[in-house]
N, C-alpha and C positions, 0 to 999 in steps of 0.2 A: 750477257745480254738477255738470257731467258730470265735472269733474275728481277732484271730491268724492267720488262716486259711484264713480268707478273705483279711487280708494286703499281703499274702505272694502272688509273681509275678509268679502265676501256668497256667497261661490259655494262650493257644498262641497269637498273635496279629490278630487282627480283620482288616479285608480288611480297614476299614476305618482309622484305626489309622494307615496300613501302608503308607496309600496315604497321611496322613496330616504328616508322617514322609518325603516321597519324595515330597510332596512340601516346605517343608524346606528344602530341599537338604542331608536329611539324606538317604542315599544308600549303601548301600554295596559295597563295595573296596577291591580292593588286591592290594599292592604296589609290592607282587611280580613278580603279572603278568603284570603287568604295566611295571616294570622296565625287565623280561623275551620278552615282545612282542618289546619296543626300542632293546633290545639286539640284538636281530635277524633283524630288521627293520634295524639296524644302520650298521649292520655286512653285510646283502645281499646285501645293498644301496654299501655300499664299494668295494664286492666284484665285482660288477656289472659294476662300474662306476671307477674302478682302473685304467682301459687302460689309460680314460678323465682326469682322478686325476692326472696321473702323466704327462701326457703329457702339462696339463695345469702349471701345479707347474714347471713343466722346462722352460716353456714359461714365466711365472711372474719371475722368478729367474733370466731369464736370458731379460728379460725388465726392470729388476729393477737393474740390475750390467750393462748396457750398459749407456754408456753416451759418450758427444763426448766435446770436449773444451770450448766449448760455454757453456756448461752446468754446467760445475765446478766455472764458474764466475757468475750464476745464482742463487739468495737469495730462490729463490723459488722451485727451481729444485726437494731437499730432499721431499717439503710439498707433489707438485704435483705427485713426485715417488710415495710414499706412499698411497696417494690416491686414483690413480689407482689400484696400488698393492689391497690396502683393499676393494674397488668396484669387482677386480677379483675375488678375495675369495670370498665376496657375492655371487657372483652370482653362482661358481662353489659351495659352499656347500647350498643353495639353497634351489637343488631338494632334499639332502641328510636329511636337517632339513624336509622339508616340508612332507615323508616319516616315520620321527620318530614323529611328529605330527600328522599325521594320524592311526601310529601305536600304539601311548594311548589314541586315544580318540574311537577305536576298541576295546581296550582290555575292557577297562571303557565300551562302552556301551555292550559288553558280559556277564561281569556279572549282573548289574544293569539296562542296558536296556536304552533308550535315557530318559533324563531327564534334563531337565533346570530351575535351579531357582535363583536368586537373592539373595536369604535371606543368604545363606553363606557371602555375600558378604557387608551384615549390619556388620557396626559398633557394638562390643560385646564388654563394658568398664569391663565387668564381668574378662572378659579374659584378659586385661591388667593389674587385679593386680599380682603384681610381689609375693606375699604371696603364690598366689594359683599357681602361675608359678613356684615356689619351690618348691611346692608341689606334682606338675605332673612330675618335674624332678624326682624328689625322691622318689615316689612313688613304689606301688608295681608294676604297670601299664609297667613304665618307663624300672624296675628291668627287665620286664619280656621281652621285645621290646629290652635290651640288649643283652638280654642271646640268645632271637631270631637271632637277627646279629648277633653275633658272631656265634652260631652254622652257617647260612649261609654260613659267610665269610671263616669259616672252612672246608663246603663242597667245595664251589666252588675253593678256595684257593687248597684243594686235588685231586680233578677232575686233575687244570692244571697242577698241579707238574708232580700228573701220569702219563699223556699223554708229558710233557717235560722230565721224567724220561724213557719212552717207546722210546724217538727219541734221544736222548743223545748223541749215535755214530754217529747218521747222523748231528745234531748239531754239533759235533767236524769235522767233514768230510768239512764241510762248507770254513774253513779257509784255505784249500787245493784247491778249484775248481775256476772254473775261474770265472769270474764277472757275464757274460754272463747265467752261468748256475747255481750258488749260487742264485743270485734273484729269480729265480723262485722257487727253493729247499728252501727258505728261507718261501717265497709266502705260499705253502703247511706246512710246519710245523706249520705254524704260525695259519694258517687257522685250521689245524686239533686241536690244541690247543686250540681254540675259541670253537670249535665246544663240546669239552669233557666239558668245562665252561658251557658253550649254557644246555648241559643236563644235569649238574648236577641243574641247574637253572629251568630248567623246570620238575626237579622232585622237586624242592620246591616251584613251584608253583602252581603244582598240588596238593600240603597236603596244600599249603595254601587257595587256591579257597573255597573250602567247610568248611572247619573251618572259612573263613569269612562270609561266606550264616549263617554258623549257629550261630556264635556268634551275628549276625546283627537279626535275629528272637527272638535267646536267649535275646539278650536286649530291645528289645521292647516287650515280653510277659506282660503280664497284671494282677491284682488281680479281685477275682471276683465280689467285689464293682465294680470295674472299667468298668468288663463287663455288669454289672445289669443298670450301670448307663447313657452307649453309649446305652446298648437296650430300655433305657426309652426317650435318645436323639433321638432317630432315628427313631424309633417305635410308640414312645407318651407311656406318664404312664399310667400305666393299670388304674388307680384309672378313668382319666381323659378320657380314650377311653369309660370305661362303662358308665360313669355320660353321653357321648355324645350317645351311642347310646340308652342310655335310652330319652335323647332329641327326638332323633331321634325316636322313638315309640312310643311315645305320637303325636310328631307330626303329626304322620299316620295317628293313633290313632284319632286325632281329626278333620282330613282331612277324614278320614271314618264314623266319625261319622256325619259329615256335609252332608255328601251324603246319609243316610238313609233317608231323607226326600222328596226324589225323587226316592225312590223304589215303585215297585209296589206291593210287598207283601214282606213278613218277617217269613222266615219260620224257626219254633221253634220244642225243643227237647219235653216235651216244657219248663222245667229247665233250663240243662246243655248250651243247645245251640240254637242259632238265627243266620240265615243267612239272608241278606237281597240283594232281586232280583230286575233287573230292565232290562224288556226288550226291546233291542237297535232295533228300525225298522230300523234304517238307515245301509248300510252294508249288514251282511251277516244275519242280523235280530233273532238272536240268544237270548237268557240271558245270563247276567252277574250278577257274584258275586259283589258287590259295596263295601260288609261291611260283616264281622262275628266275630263271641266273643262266648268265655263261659261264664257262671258263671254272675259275677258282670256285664263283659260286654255286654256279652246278655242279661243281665236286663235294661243295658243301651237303647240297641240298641230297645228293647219292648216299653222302656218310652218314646223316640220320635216317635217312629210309633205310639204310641198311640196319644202323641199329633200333629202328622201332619195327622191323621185321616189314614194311612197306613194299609192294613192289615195285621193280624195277621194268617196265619196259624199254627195249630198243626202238624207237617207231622213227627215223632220221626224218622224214618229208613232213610227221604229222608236229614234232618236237618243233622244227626250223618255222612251223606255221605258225602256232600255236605262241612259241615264243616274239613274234614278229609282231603276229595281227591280235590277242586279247592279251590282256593287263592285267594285274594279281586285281583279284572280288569280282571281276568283269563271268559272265557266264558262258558258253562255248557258242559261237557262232550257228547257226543252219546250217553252210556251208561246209561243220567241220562235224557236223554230228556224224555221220556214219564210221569216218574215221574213229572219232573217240569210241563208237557203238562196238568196232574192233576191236578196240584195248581192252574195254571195261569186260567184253565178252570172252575175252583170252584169259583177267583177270580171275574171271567167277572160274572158268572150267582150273586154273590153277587152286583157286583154294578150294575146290573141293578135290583135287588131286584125281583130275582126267587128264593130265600129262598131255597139255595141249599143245601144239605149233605155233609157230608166228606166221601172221598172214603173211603170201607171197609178195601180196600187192597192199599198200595201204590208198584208202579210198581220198585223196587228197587233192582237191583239185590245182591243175600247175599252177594258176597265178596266185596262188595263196604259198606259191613254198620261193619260199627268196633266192633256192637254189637256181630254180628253171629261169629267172629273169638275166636278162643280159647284160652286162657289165660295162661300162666303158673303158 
């Protein structure tokens, strides 16, 4: 069941797997709102530009029916007419295209945001078998993308009837008025017509917008293999970050231990713990911690002081401190100078061989020694 449980695609998509989806050009799409924003693009471009349209369309009409005698015994006359003719149209629908080009490649980047890649655009021999192209026809996929159109074509198809069943009297009134005033009564119906289309259009783009967001998420969800295994991609395997910071702490580790042999003294639990000091004249002329360990390795840190002749103190309260509260490079706390002032001070009278004592008391204050704190 856990096996079951891990194929099955329950976990959403991982920032990373969306981004290696949109660099393959997988995004999120609405063909409705694609084909709703030309709609309107193509309609207001029209509306806008009707005065030019017709005015131009009279002028080609009537440059393309003019000719004069000279012209009718001319092989080339029809070519050159034409060509004109179709250079005008260029140019007059133009701005009209250039506007409906503008207006999907807005809607596209509304939902999915700007994005450019290439890889749609590779060769896929996958998709040119004709097998699996019967297959996508026929599918349930297919089934359902028809049932889709058709419901569309259904709305919008109801939208304009109603609104041509709403104006019907005034539609029949049309063949009655005079030329002059029918165009433009024609103009409006035609327009309010468009416009009930227009909405029934943009309310199927609005149920399709967000059913595309989700079904584009829903398909790229993940199993939880999948997510174990981008966090081992990305992150490093846990196996292979510990094996490194265990590297990592030996390394120290032995870099700490190199430097016990340039301490000045070693002060011990005198068991559990060894700190080993060495103080810096240069600077702010303070001590620093060089090296400290418990156990095994404050037994370590005893056997090369013992062989680089280093010494050893006993100091338990200032060692238990010391090893608690500052960290190897850190410098000796305020709180802990007078105590080290002890050590270093016991140090000198030993090497010049005044055969000194150990203080009775070490100057330590309690809440720095981990022993006086209370246990649960």
């Amino acid at each position: 069941m856990a096996e079951d449980s891990d194929l099955e695609r329950t976990e959403p998509a991982s920032g990373r797997k969306i981004q290696k989806a949109r660099d393959e050009g997988n995004v999120p799409r609405s063909r409705e709102l694609s084909t709703f924003a030309v709609l309107i693009a193509t309609g207001s471009a029209l509306a806008l530009m009707s005065s030019f349209l017709i005015e131009t369309l009279r002028r080609m009409v009537h440059d393309s029916l003019s000719f004069g005698r000279a012209d009718i015994a001319s092989p080339t006359m029809m070519g050159n007419t034409l060509s004109l003719a179709a250079y005008d149209a260029m140019l007059t629908l133009l701005p009209i295209g250039a506007v409906v080009v503008l207006a999907a490649l807005i809607a596209n980047v509304i939902i999915s945001g700007w994005n450019f890649s290439l890889k749609p655009l590779q060769a896929d021999l996958g998709k040119m078998n004709p097998l699996k192209g019967l297959g996508r026809m026929f599918g349930w996929k297919s089934l359902v993308e028809l049932g889709k159109a058709a419901l569309k074509g259904g709305v919008i198809a109801g939208a304009s009837v109603w609104m041509i069943w709403l104006q019907w009297d005034e539609i029949l009134t049309l063949s009655a008025e005079p030329l002059e005033s029918a165009m433009p009564h024609f103009g409006w119906i035609t327009m309010y017509t468009f416009l009930a289309a227009a909405a029934a259009f943009a309310l199927i783009a609005a149920i399709d917008v967000p059913y595309q967001i989700w079904n584009y998420h829903h398909g790229l969800r993940m199993t939880k293999e999948e997510v174990r295994q981008e966090h081992k991609e990305t992150e490093g395997d846990p196996q292979v970050k510990a094996r490194i910071r265990a590297l990592q702490r030996e390394q120290a580790r032995r870099r700490m231990m190199q430097a016990v042999p340039r301490a000045d003294v070693v002060v011990t639990n005198p068991m559990h713990f060894a700190v080993a000091l060495k103080y810096e004249e240069k600077g702010a002329a303070v001590p620093v911690v060089i090296a400290k360990g418990s156990q095994l390795v404050a037994e370590r840190i005893k056997e090369i002081a013992r062989e680089h002749h280093v010494p050893i103190v006993e100091a338990p309260p200032l060692a238990r401190a010391l090893h608690r509260h500052v960290e190897v490079g850190e410098v000796i706390p305020g709180t802990l100078f007078s105590a080290v002032a002890q050590v270093l001070a016991y140090v000198y009278q030993l090497n010049n061989q005044m055969n000194p004592a150990l203080p009775e008391a070490w100057q330590v204050p309690a809440e720095l020694d981990p022993a006086n704190r209370p246990t649960a």
